[in-house]
N, C-alpha and C positions, 0 to 999 in steps of 0.2 A: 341784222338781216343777213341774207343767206351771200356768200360770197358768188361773182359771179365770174367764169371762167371758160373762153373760146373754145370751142372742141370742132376742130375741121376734122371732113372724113378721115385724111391721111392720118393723123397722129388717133380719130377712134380705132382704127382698124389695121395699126402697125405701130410698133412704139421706135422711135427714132432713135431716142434717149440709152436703150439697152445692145451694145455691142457686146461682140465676142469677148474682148479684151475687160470688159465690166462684166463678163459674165464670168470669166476665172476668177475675179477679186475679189466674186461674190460668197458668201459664208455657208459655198458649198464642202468644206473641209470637215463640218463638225460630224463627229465620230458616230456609226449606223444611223447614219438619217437615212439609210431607205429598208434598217431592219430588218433584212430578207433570211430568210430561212429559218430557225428556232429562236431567234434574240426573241429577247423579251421586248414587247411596245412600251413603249414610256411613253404615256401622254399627259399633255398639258391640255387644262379646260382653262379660256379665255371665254368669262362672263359665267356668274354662277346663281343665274338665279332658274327658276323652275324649269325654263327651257335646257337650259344647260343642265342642268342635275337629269335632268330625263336623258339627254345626249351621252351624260358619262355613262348613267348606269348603263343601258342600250349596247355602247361601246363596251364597258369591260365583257358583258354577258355574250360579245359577239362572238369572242374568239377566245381560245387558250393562250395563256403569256401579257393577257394586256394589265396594265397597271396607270392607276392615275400617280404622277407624281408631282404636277405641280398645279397650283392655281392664280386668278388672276381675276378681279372683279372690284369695277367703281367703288363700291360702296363699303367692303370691309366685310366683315362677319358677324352679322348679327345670327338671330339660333338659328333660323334657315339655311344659313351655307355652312354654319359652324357644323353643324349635320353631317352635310356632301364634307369638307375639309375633316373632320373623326369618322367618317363609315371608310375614306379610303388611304385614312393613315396618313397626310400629307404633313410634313416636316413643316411649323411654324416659318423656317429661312425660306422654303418654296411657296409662299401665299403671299401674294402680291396688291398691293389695293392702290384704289387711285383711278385717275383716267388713263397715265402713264403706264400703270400697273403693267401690261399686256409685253410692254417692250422689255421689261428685266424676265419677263416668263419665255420669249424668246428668245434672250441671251445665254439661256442654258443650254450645254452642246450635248445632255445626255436627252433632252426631247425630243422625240421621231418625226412626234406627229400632234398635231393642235387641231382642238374643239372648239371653232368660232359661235358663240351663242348669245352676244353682244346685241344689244341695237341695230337693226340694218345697216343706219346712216354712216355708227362706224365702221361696218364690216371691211368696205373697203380699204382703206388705209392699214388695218390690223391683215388682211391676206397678204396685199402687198410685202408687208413688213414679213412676214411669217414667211413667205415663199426665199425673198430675203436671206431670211436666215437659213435657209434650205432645209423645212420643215414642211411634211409630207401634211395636207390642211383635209379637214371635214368642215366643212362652214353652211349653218343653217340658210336657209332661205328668206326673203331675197337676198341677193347680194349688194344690193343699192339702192339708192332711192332717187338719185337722179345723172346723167348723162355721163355729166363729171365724172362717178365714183363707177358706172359702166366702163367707160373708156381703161379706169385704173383698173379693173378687176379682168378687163379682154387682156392688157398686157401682161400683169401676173400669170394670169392665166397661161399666155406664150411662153412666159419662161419657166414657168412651173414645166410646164411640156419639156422645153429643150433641155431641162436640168433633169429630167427623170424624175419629178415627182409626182406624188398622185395630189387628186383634187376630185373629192367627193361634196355632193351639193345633198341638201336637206330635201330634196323633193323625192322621197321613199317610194310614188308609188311606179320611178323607172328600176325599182328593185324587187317592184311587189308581182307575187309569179300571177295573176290570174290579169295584169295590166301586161305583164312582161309577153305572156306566151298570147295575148288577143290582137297586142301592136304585131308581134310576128306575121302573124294570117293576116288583117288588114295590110303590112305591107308588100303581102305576098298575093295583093288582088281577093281575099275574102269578099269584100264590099264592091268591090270592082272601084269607078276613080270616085274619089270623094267629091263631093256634090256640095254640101253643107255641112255647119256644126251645128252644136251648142254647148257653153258650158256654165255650170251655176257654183256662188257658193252665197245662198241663201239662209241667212241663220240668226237667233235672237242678239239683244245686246251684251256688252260682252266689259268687264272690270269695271262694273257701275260701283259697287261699294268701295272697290278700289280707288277710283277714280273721286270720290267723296274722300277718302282720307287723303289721300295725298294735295287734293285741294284744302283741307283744312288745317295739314301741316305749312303748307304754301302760305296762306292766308295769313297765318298766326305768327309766321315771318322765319320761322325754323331751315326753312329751304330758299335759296335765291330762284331766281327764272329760271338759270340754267339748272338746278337738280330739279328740282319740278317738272320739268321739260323733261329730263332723262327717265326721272322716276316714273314718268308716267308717258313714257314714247309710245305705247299705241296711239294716244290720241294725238299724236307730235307729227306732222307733214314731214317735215326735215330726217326726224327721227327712224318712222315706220316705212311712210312712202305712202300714207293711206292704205286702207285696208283692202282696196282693190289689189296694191304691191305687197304688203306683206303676208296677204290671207289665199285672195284668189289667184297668185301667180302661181299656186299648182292645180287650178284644173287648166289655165292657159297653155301651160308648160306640157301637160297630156293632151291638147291640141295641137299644138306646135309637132308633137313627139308625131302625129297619128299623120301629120305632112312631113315624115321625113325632117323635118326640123326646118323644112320652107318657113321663111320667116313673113307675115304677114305685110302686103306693101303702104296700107294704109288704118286710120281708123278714125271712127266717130264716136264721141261716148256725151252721154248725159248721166246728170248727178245733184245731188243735194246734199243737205242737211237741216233733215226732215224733226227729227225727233230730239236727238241730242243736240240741240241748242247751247245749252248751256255751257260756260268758258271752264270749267271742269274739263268738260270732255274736247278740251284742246280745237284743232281745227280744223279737222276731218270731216269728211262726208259721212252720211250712212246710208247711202245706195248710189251704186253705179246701174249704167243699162249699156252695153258697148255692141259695134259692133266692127269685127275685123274683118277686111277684106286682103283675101289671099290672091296669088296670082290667077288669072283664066276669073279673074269677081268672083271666086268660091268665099262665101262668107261664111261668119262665123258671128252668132249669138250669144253674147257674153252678160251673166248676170250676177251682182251680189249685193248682200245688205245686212244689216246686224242690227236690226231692229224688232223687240220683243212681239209675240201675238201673228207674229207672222207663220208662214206655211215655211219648212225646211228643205231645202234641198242642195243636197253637196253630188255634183254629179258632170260627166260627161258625157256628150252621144255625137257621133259621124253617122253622116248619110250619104252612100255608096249608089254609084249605079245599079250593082245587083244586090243592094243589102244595106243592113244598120246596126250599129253597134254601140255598145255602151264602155268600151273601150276598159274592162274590166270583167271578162272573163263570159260574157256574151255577143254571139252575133244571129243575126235573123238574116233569113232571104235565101238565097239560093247556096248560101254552102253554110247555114243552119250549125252553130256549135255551140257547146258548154264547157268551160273551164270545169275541170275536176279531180284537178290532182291537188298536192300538199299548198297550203298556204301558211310559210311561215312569218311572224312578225316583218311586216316589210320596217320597221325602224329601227329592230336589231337588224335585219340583213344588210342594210346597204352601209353600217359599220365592219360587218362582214366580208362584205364584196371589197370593200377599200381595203383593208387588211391585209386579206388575201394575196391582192393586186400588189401592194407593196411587197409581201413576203415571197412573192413568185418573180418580181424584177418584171412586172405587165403594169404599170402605173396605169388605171383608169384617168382621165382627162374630164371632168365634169363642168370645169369652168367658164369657159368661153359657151356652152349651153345653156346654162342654167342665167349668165348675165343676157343673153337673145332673149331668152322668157321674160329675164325681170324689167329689160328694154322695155319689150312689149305692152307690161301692165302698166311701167310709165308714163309712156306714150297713151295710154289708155288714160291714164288720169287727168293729165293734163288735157287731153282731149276734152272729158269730163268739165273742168273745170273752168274752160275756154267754152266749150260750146261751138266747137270748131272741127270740121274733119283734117287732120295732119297725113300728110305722109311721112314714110319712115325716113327716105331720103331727106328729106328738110331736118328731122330730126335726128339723126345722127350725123350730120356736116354744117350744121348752123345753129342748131340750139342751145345756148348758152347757161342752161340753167345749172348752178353749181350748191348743192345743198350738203355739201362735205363740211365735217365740222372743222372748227381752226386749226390750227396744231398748240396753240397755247391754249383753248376752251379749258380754263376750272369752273369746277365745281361751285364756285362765290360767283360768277359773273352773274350782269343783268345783259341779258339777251330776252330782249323783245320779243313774242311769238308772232309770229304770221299770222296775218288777218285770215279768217275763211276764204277762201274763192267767191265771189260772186259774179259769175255768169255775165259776160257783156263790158265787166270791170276788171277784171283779172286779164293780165297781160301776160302774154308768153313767151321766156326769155330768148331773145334771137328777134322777136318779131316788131 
């Protein structure tokens, strides 16, 4: 069961634990970690499966001088990463495997810069460590899956900042130009004050046949709990965060963005698990309905599901005193415009823009943002899964829930899976 672990406001929102004096002793020594001007980037990819091979490639294609040079994934190399590990040349000494893997990937002092594309659940623990090492970090979305592993990634985050590092987050589309140049004019009164949202990420089922084999290697006794659990963390609560956290935390994230990054004060959400029944597909819901209320009760409409036969829709809109917009390169109403200039890949660019930031000595800051969004769709779930409206204040200075994996988690253990939520039965840590 899930460890559980106090988080008062003071220690979410300041880390105690990090003085000056621990901030020189820290393994900010190791030679070009901030790469600036023509050095070559040396990156390290931590987690190698689909997501991360899409991150490296993105990454090398972003800029001139990048090279992958080491790797780092649970599982080893079967032909899949053996692929990613022969397309980018990586020396058999620099491939790392294991859960531990991640930590010998950043004890190398010729790495700049790390590709977090891990598990949520571990993400935390792995930035922390990485920022640590004083490695400039790119780490997919979300950054956590529950309060606990919030708290750890605001603090990294702090010190990533005061050490000069960059920290770039997986949510592409605050790099994407027809989202980048439509937040501008809304914050510039386009819409006049926002009034309302909505946001959706409505879409079919999603690692069904996946989700069938690794249940039948599970079964057949090949795998304990815990690789089952890993292998197949979408369906994993602890793992993913729910697919509200690991999926829709980016159109949350462009609502958040479209308030200046006001962070919502409350929320109510309803949810199930409607279709996917079955203990294959682990303990997740497959539809939330939420709704966030901002400060002045400006609400916001939040929708998602991943259940096949349905209607699709992945999208965002604000509703302005004088106008509406779809927060992507449209607005309507009284100052009427069209995005129309260049749009290049927003998932090379925002490997791009981090690059850059390092080679120019301008460290971009993405961390402590991007963990307020992944808060939010938290808070969102748990809401969900309680049937309860929370405030954020109760939840980030009394909610207890710690879904960080151990630090000794192997691969053999049995670890129990969390029951589903059930509405009415489901308790809420803190409460």
């Amino acid at each position: 069961m899930a460890q559980k672990h106090k988080c008062t406001r003071r220690e979410f929102l300041h880390s105690s634990a990090v003085t000056a004096g621990a901030l020189a002793l820290s393994h900010m020594a190791a030679p070009f970690a901030h790469a600036t001007g023509s050095d070559t980037m040396r990156v390290g990819m931590i987690g190698c499966g689909n997501r991360g091979a899409g991150a490296a490639n993105d990454c090398v294609k972003s800029s001139p001088g990048v090279e992958i040079v080491a790797l780092a994934d649970a599982f080893g190399w079967d032909n899949h990463f053996l692929g990613l590990k022969n397309q980018f040349k990586v020396a058999n000494d620099r491939c790392f495997t294991g859960l531990d893997g991640y930590k010998k990937l950043l004890a190398l002092d010729d790495v700049h810069l790390v590709i977090i594309a891990t598990p949520p659940g571990f993400r935390p623990a792995q930035f922390a460590e990485a920022v640590e090492r004083g490695k400039n970090v790119f780490m997919e979305k979300p950054v956590a899956t529950c309060p606990a592993g919030i708290k750890m990634v605001i603090e990294a985050s702090e010190k990533a900042r005061k050490n000069g590092l960059a920290v770039v987050a997986g949510t592409q589309r605050r790099h994407e130009a027809p989202y980048v140049e439509t937040m501008k004019r809304i914050h510039d009164g386009a819409i006049g004050e926002i009034v309302s949202a909505q946001c959706y990420w409505n879409m079919g089922a999603l690692w069904q046949e996946r989700a069938q084999s690794h249940w039948d290697h599970y079964k057949s006794g090949k795998w304990s709990d815990a690789e089952w659990q890993i292998r197949n963390w979408l369906f994993t609560s602890w793992l993913s965060g729910d697919h509200i956290v690991e999926q829709h935390v980016h159109n949350i994230d462009v609502i958040n963005w479209a308030f200046n990054d006001v962070q919502p004060e409350s929320v109510h959400g309803v949810g199930g698990r409607q279709y996917r029944k079955e203990l294959k597909y682990g303990n997740i819901f497959d539809h939330f309905g939420v709704e966030f209320f901002y400060p002045g009760d400006v609400r916001t409409i939040s929708m998602c599901r991943q259940i096949d036969g349905t209607t699709e829709n992945i999208s965002e809109r604000v509703v302005g005193t004088k106008g509406f917009s779809n927060c992507n390169g449209v607005i309507n109403g009284e100052n009427a415009w069209r995005y129309e200039g260049p749009r290049p890949n927003s998932y090379v660019q925002e490997h791009a823009d981090l690059i850059k930031s390092i080679r120019d000595g301008k460290p971009l800051h993405e961390g402590k943002r991007i963990a307020d969004s992944t808060l939010c769709a938290i808070m969102a779930r748990e809401s969900a899964y309680a049937r309860q409206q929370l405030k954020r204040s109760w939840f980030v200075s009394r909610c207890t829930l710690n879904n960080l994996p151990p630090d000794d988690l192997r691969l053999t253990d049995s670890r129990e899976l969390e029951p589903v939520a059930i509405p009415g039965e489901y308790k809420l840590a803190g409460r």
